[in-house]
Every structure is written in structure tokens, then in C-alpha cells.
C-alpha positions in Angstrom: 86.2 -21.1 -18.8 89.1 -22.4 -17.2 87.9 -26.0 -16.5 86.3 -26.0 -20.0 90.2 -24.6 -21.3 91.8 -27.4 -19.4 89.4 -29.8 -21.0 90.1 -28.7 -24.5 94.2 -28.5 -24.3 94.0 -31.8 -22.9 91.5 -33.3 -25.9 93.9 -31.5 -28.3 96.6 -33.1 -26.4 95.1 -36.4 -26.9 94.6 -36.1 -30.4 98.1 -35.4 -31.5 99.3 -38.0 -29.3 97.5 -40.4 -30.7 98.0 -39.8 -34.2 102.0 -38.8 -33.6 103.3 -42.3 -35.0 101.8 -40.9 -38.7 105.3 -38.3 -38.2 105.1 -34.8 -37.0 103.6 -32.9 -40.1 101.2 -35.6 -40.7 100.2 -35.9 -37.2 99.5 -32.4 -36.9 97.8 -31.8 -40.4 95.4 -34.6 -39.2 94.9 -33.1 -35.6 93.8 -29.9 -37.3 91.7 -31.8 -39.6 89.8 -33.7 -36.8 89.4 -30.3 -34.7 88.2 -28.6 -37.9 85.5 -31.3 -38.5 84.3 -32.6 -35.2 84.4 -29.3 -32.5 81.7 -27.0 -32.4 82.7 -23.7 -33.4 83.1 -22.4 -29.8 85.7 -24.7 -29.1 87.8 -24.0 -31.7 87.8 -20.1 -31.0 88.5 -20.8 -27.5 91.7 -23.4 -28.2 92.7 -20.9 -31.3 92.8 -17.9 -28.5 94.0 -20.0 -25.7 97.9 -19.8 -24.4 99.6 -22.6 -26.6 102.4 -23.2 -24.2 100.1 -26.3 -22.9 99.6 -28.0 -26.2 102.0 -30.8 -26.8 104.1 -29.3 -29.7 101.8 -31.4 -32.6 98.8 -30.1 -31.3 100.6 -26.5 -31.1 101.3 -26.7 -34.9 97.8 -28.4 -35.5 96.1 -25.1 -33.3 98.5 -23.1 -35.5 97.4 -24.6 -38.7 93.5 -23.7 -37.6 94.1 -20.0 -36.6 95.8 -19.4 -40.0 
């Protein structure tokens, strides 16, 4: 699961960077949005169980957002 763990924390990573000119809430209100709407279900749990202290800090709050 590791490999597949890396592989998610870095998508997530990706994400937020990518949508971090929108402005922190916004970025990470959309990075949850996309992860809510595009990853299979498996995914999600693992990234919403997964140490956070990888994720860049929008896609922290975005992960945040998702576990509720």
C-alpha cells in the first residue's frame, strides 16, 4: 500500500498545487471537490486515513474537508 500511498499524496499534491493561484480556501475547497468526484472510493478512504504530514498544506485542508 505504500507505493499506492505515495502515489495518492503526491496526486493530492498535484492538485492543490495546481489550483493554489484560486487563494488558499478556494484552492482547497476545489481540491476536495475534484477528489470527491473523480477518485474511486478506495482512494479516498486510504488518503482520508493516511498521515497528512505529506500533503502540501491545501491539500491537508482539502483531505480535511473530505474526512469531515
Amino acid at each position: 500500500m505504500s507505493g499506492t500511498l505515495d502515489n495518492l499524496v503526491y496526486m493530492a499534491n498535484q492538485i492543490a498545487r495546481n489550483l493554489a493561484a484560486q487563494g488558499e480556501d478556494e484552492a482547497a475547497a476545489q481540491t476536495a471537490r475534484h477528489i470527491r468526484d473523480f477518485w474511486d472510493p478506495r482512494m479516498k478512504a486510504a488518503i482520508v486515513a493516511a498521515d497528512r504530514s505529506r500533503l502540501d498544506p491545501i491539500a491537508a485542508a482539502a483531505v480535511e474537508q473530505i474526512a469531515g
